[in-house]
N, C-alpha and C positions, 0 to 999 in steps of 0.2 A: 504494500500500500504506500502512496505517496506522502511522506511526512512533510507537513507543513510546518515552518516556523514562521514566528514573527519576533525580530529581535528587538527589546525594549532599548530607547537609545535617549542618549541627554534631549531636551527640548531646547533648540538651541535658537530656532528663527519665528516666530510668534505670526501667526494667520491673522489680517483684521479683523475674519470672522471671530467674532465670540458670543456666545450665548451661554444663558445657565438651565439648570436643571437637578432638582434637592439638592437645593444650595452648594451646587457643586459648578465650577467653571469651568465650560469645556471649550478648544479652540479645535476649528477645522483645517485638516490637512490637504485631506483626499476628497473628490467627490468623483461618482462613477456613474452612468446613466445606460440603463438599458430600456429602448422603447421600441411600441411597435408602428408601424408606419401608418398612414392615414388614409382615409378611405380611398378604395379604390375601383376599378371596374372589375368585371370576373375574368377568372384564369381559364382559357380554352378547353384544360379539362375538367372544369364545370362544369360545363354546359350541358345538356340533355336534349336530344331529339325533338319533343314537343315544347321544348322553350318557344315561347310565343317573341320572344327576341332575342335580334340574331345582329352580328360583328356590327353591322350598322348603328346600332343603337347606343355603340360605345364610340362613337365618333366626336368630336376630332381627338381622344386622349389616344383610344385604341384598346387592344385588349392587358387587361393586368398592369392597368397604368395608373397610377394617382390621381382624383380628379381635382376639379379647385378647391373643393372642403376638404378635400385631404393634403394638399398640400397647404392651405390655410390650419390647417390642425397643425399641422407639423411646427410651422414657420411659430404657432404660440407654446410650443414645447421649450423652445427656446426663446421668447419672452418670459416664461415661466422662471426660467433656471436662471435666465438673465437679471431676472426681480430680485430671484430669494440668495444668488452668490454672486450679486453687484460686488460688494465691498473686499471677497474673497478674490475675486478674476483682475480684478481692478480693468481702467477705462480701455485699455492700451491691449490688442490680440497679440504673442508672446509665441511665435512658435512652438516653443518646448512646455508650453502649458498644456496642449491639448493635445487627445490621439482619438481620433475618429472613425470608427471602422463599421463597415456595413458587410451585407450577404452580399451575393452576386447578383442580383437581382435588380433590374429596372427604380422598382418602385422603393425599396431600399438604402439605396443610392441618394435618389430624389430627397427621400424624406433628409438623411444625414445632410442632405448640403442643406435646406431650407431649415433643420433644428441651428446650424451652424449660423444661417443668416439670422436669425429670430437669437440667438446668444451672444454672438458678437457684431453687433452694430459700429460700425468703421467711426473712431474719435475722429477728431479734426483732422489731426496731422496722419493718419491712414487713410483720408477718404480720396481718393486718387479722383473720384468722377462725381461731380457737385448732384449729376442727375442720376446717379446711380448709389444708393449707398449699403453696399454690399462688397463685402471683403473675401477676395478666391484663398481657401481654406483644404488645403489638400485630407483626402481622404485615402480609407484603404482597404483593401477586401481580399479574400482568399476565393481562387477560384469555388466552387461547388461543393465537385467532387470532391476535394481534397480540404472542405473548412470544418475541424472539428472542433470550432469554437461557438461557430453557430447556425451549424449546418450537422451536429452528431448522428440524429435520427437516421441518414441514411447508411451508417457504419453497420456492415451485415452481424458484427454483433450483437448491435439493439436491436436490431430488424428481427434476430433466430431469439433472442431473449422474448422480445413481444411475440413471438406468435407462439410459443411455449405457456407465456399468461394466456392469449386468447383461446387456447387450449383445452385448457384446465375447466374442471365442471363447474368453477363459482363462477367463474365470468360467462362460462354458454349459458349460464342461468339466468346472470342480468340481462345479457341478451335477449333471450327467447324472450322476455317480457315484451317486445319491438318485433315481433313477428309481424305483427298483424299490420304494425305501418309500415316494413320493409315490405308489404304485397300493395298495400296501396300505391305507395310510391314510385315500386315497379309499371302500375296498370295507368301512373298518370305521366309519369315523364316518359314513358317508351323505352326506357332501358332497363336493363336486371339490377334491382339493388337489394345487395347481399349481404351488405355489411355495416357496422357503423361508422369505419372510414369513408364510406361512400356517401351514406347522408353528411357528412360533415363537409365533403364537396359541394353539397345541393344545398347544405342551411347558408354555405359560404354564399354561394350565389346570390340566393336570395335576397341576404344581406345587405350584399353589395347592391343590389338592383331596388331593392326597399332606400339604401341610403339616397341613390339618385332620382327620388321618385319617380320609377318606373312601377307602370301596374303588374300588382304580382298574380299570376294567374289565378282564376277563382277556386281550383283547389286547395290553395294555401288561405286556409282558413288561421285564424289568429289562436284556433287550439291546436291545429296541426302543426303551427309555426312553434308553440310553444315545447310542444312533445321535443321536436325536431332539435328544440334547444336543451332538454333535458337529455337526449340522444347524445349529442356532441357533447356533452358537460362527462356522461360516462363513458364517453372515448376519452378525453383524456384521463381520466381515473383511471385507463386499462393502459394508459399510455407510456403510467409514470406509478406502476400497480406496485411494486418493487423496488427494493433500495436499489436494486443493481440497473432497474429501468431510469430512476432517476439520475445516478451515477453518468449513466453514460450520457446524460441529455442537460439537466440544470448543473448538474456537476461539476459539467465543462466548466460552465460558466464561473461557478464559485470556485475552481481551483483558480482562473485566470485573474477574478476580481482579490484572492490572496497574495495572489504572487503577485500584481500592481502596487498590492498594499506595501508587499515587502521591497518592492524598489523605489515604491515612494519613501521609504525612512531610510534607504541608505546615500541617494543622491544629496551634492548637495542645493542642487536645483533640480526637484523633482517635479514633475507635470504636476497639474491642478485638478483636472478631469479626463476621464473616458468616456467615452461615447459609441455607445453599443446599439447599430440601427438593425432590427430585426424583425420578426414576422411574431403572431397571437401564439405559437407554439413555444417561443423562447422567451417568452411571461410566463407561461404556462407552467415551464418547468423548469424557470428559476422555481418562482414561488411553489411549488408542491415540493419540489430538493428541499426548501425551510419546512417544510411541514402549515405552510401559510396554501390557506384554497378559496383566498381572495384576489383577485378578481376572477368571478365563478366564471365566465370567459372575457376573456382580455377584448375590451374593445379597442377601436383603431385610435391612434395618438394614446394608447395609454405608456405608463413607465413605471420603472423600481427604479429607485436611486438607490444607493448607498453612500453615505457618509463616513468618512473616519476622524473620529474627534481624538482628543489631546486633553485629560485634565490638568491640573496645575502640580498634580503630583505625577506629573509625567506618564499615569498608564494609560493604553489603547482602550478606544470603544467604537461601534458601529451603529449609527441611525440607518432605520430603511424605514422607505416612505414609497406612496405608493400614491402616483398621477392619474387619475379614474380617467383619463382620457375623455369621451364625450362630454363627462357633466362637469370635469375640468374643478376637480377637488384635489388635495393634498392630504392624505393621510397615513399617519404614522402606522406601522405594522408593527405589533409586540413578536415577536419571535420567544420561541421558546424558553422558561424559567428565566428569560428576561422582563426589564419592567420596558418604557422605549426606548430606553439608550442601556446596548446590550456589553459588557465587559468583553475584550477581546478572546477572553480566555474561555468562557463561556459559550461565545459563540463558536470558537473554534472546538470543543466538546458537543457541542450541536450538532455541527456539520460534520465531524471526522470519516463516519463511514458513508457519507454520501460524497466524498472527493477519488475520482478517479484515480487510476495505478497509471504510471508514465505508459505500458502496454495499453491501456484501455485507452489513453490520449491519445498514443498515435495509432489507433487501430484503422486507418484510413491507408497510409503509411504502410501498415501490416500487410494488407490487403491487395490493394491496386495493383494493378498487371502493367507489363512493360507495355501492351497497346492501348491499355486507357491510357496511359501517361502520352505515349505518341499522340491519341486522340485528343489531350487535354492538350497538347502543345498545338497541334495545328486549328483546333478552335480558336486560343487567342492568337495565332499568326495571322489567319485571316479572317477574324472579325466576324465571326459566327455565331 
């Protein structure tokens, strides 16, 4: 297993952030942000035969593209963050304060630059174009295939882990309870659905075509829509059913978010924030890795931050806080046998067995053939 340390170090350079809490003084070091992207149009394989609309309907964005509420959602994520760690970012954008990393993905991308723009607004002496005030903020992403940062689900180890839960007699049993609307569902959208991955593609749809008031066809009645949302609530339960399911998926994430930790206390100019742009499934299992199963699904613009504060007797603590995205609240998440500001040590006794083995990290690595790699190489040669 991967031991984590975090090593207690003199408090040597003081954050302007400070606030209190039972009378104790804490200063912020760290701030870390994972969110998920904002509305968007549906993903091609979505769609369903008797969908009463079709690629047109998503015009001029296209398909699985951000539309302007979402990229409006995004752009206040980082008004958000820009409000509440004014005083900590200070006015001036700082290269080596920020690392900003998104999926491969179109709409991913999008959101990171537009949370960027909405965080750092260009001061005087940065703003290069009087009618533009927007400052180019280099970003970074791992291909696909190969990101087990925030891409793990497709690692055939989770994939044989999951279908070993799916398996298993307790979960065909929650299932079967959804018999009856996996035949519905089959006789009204024209294709076979078998599963509760499969509705999760068609509640996604929906969603998406509800958010841009598009009419949703008349068999989506407002109890079928709600089933359908009870449906995906228990895929991801089956998703993240196991410690070793979650290991290999929020895991990622919290091993990555400790090791940040731990190069922010030995720099001596350490970045200020991370920024993690991702999809409803990398909420999903951050928060179920904490043993937290709020937000029951992640809506679009939502986020977890993490904090890492500083008391004045020098030890480590973590806030995490949780961006409701749509209704655009901030609230703190208690984490386990903590109050909301959790002791390092604690928290790190929390998480122990849900952080990944350096094997299990690079199980992508493990895995991959010498013709996916060729295959991965000549997609980014030509633009594919």
């Amino acid at each position: 297993m991967y031991s984590i340390k975090i090593t207690t170090y003199l408090f040597l350079l003081l954050s302007p952030f400070v606030f209190s809490g039972k009378s104790n003084e804490f200063r912020l070091e760290l701030v870390q942000v994972l969110f998920r992207h904002g509305e968007r149009t549906p993903l091609a394989k979505e769609m369903y035969p008797n969908d009463p609309h079709h690629e047109s309907s998503y015009e001029p964005w296209g398909i699985a593209q951000l539309t302007n509420a979402g990229k409006r959602r995004e752009f206040l994520i980082g008004k958000m963050l820009r409000e509440r760690y004014n005083d900590f970012l200070g006015d001036l954008y700082h290269p080596q304060d920020v690392y900003a990393r998104s999926t491969d993905i179109d709409r991913t991308k999008m959101s990171l630059q537009l949370v960027l723009a909405g965080l750092y607004p260009p001061a005087k002496e940065q703003n290069w174009n009087p009618n533009l005030p927007w400052l180019a903020i280099p970003t970074h992403y791992a291909p696909e295939r190969v990101d087990n940062l925030l891409r793990p689900q497709a690692c055939s180890t989770y994939e044989d882990a999951l279908e070993e839960v799916r398996q298993t007699q307790e979960v065909r049993e929650k299932t079967a309870v959804y018999a009856d609307v996996l035949k519905h569902l089959t006789e009204k959208t024209g294709m076979e659905i078998k599963s509760l991955s499969e509705v999760y593609e068609i509640f996604n749809l929906l969603t998406s075509q509800k958010n841009m008031n598009l009419t949703l066809p008349e068999w989506c009645t407002e109890e079928l829509y709600q089933k359908m949302e009870d449906m995906v609530f228990l895929e991801y339960e089956i998703r993240f059913y196991t410690a070793k399911l979650r290991r290999l998926t929020g895991g990622m994430l919290i091993r990555r978010f400790i090791e940040n930790m731990n190069i922010n206390g030995e720099q001596n100019n350490p970045r200020k924030i991370y920024l993690y742009s991702g999809h409803e499934i990398n909420i999903a299992a951050f928060t179920r890795a904490h043993d937290i199963h709020v937000p029951k699904l992640p809506t679009y613009g939502s986020a977890i931050i993490m904090e890492k504060l500083r008391n004045t007797e020098g030890k480590l603590f973590i806030k995490m806080l949780l961006w409701t995205g749509v209704s655009e609240e901030l609230i703190t998440l208690k984490l386990n046998n903590c109050d909301e500001i959790c002791s390092i040590d604690t928290y790190l006794e929390n998480i122990k067995d849900i952080i990944p083995s350096d094997d299990e990290t690079n199980c992508y690595w493990n895995t991959i053939t010498k013709e996916e790699l060729k295959n991965l190489y000549n997609e980014k040669i030509y633009f594919n």
